[in-house]
N, C-alpha and C positions, 0 to 999 in steps of 0.2 A: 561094551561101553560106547565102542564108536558109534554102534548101532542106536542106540539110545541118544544121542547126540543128536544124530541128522536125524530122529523122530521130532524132536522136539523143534530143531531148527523151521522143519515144514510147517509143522503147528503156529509157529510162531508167525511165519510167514504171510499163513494162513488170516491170522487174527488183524495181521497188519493190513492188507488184504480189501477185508471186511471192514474194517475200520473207513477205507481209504472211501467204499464206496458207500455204506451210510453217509459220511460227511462231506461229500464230493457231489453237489446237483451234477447228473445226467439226464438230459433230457434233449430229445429230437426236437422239438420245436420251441421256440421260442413266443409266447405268446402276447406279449404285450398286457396294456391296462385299457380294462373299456369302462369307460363313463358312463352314466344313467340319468336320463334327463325324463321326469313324468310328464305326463299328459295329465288336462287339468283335470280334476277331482272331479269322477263320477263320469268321466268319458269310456269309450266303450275300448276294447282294444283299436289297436291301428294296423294295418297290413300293410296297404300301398305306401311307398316312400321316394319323393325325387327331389332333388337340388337345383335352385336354381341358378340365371349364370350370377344374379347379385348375392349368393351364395343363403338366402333366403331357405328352408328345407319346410317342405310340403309333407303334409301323411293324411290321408283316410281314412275315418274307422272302419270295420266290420265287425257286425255282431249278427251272426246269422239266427240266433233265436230271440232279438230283440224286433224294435218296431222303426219305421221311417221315422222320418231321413236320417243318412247320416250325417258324419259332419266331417269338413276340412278344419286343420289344426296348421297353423303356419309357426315357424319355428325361428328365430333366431340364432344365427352364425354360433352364437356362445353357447345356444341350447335352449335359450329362454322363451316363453309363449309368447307371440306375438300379437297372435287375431286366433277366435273360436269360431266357425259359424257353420251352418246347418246350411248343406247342400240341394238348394231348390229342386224336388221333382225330384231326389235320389229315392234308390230302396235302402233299407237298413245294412248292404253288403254292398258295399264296393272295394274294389282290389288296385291294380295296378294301376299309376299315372305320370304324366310325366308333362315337361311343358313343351309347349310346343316353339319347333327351331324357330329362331327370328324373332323370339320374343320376347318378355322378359318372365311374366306371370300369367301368362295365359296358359290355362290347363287342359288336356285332353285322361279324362278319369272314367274308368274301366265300372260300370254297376255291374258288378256280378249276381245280384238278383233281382235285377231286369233283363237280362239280357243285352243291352247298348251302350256307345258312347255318350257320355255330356262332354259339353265341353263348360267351363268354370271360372268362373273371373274370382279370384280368391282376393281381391280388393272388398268386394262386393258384400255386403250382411244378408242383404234378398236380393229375390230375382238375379242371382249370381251361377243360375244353372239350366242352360239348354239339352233337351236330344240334340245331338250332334252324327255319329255315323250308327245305322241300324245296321242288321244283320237280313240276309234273306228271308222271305217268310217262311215259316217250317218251324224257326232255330229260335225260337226263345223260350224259355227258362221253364220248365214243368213240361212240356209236350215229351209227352213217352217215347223216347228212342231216339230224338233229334233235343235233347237238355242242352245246351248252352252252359260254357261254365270260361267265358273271357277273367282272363286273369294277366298275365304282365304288356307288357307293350313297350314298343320303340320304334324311332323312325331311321328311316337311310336320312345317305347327301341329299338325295331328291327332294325329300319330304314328304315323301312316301309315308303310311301309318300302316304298321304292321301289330295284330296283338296275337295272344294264342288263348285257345279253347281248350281247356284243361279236361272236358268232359267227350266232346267229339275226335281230339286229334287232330285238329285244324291249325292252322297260321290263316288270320284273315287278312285282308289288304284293301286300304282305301286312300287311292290316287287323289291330290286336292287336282295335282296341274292334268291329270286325264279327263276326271270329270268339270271342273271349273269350278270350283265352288269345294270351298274348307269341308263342304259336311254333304253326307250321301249314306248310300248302300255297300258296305263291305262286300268282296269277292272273296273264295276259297283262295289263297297264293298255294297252299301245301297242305296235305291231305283229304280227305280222312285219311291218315298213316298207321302204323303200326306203334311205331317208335313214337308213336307223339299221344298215344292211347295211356291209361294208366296200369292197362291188364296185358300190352302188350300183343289186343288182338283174341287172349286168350284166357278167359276166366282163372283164377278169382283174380281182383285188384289188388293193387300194393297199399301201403299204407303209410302216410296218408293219400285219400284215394284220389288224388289228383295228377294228371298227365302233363300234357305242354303247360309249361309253368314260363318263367323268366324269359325273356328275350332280347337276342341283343347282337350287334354285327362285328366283326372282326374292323379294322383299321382299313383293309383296306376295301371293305365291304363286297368281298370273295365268299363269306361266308357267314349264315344265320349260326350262333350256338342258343340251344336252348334247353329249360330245364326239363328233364322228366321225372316229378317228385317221388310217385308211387314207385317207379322203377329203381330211382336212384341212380340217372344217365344225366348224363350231356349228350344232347345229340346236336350232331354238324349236320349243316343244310348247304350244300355248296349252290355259288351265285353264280353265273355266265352272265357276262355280257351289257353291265351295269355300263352306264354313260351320265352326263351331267345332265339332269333334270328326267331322267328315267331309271327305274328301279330295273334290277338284273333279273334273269330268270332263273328260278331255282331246278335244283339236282334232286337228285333221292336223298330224302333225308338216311344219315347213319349213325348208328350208337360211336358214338366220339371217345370217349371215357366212363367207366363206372365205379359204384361202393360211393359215390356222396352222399350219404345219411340223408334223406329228405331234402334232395338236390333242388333248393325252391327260386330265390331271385339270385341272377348275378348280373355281373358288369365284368367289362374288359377293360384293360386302365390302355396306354401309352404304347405297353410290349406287346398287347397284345396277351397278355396271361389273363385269364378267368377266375375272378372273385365269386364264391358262390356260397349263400347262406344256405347252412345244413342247417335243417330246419331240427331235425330229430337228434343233433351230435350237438347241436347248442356253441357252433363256431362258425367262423369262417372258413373255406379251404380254398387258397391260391393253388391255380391249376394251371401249368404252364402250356403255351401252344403247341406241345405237344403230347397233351393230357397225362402230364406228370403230375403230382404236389407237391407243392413248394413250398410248401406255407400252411400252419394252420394259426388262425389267431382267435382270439375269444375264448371263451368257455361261463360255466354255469359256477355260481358261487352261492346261491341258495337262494331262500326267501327269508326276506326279512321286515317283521310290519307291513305284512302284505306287497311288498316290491321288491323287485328280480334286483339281484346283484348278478351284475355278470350279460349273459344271453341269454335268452329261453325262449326258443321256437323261434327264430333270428328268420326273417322274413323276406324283406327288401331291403337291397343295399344299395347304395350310391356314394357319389365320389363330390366331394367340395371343388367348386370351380377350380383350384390351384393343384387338385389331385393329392396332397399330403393327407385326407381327413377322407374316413369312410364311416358316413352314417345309415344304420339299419334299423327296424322295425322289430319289436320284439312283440311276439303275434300273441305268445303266451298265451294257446288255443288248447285248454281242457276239450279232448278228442270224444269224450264219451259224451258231452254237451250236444253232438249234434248226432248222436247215434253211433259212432265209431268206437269199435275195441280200442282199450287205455293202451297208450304208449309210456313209453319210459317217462317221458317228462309230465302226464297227466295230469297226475294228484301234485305235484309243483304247480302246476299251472292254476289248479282250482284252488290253491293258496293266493293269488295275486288278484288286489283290492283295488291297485293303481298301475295304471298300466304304463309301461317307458319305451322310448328308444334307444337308443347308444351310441357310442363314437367311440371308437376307436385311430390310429394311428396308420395310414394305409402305408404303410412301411414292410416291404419282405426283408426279415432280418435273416441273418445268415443262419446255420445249420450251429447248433452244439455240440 
């Protein structure tokens, strides 16, 4: 009979148990609420995305299997459209952009199928887009072995312009106070590298097939981190030797941290920790300066009426002048569109009719 007792007592136990953790949320991270704000009806996706300091938010589209130009989308603080217009002299793919220090709207914007910089006065309806910094000759876009595939960008204290070559492995660099003049010839700063490749150097490539992605300096500009998408790295680029009005010299680049699902744009806030859009995990992941996670925020909530709830293919992210507010680019890039084996988020993605960005709450909540 005793025996029979403490049987039942476990059991019981047991049930209580099971109860406690059905109706008890556990969960690692705390994820927050992200907002959806579209682009207007019949715009192509957007990739590139930057803040500026009147807290004005810039985006690009790209649509690699559409037609010229694209277009700049300018955003208001609430999320609302501001201005629509068609970027003079672009290709249909432009990527990374940002504006330039010292100013308020003046844009430096990344054409990734051209190969070069414009630079963009987004006040502007026409005649709102010049060449701005070229590439060596060899490196633009189609030429077998030497493809160009510029994609994020930023600058030091100097005002230095740094972007990276997602197809060569490269970090370019173009001095205004070296050469004299805003707009020139880009230099190699760092590689061709290994670690800035999307194959690592060594066939086959990862997926998606893109290498140096996002770029961006540490605080005390000691150090480039940058995206490796295909690989799914951060890799550190150590600086030497930076001074006021000259950029430092770079180190051997090295794998920093890994496992970022389609490790594509980040930003560094204030501490120093690494925001970075996983492009294939449909989040954010805060990455602390010592390539911990600290943080994931965002996630995918479906489609619905052809529009993302949530993230999907979360691209470039940026910070609101006051740093409380991170908005990002939902790239929403059906991968078989441009010839690439389907990823998990594919056929989501070839659901989406209208295309959005997002905002989120740039807050690292604590642990559950």
């Amino acid at each position: 009979m005793l025996i029979g007792k403490r049987r039942l007592g476990l059991a019981t136990l047991a049930c209580v148990g099971l109860a406690f953790a059905i109706s008890t949320p556990a969960s690692a991270w705390e994820r927050g609420t992200v907002e959806n704000f579209l682009l207007p009806s019949g715009s192509p996706m957007a990739e590139g995305l930057t803040v500026g300091p009147d807290g004005l938010i810039y985006a690009a589209t790209f649509n690699p299997t559409g037609s010229p130009p694209s277009q700049l989308i300018t955003f208001n603080s609430d999320g609302s459209v501001k201005k629509q217009v068609n970027i003079t002299g672009s290709s249909q793919a432009m990527l990374g952009l940002e504006v330039i220090p010292g100013t308020t709207n003046a844009l430096l914007v990344l054409d990734f199928g051209a190969g070069q910089v414009l630079a963009v006065d987004p006040t502007k309806d026409n005649n709102n887009a010049s060449v701005c910094i070229t590439l060596p000759p060899g490196n633009n876009p189609g030429n077998k072995g030497t493809r160009s595939g510029l994609n994020g960008i930023t600058f030091d204290k100097a005002g230095n312009v740094y972007f990276s070559d997602s197809f060569q492995g490269i970090i370019w660099r173009f001095s205004p106070t070296e050469s004299g003049s805003m707009c020139g010839q880009a230099t190699a700063w760092v590689g061709p590298d290994p670690t800035l490749l999307p194959n690592n150097g060594k066939p086959p490539e990862g997926v998606p097939p893109f290498g140096a992605n996002g770029v961006e300096f540490n605080n005390a500009g000691d150090a480039m981190f940058v995206c490796n998408t295909a690989l799914d790295w951060i890799v550190k680029i150590p600086v030497t030797g930076a001074t006021p009005g000259k950029g430092g010299t770079p180190g051997t680049p090295v794998v920093f941290t890994n496992s970022l699902n389609g490790c594509d744009g980040l930003r560094l806030d204030s501490s120093d920790n690494i925001w970075v859009a996983a492009n294939q995990a449909d989040e954010i992941v805060v990455v602390d300066p010592d390539g911990k996670a600290i943080a994931k925020l965002g996630d995918f909530n479906g489609v619905q009426n052809g529009e993302t709830q949530g993230l999907l293919f979360p691209a470039s992210p940026a910070f609101s002048p006051n740093g409380n507010t991170l908005w990002v680019t939902n790239l929403e890039l059906d991968l078989t569109t441009i010839g690439i084996t389907q990823s998990v988020d594919s056929q989501w993605a070839a659901q989406v009719t209208r295309h959005s960005i997002a905002k989120l709450s740039a807050t690292i909540p604590p642990l559950q």
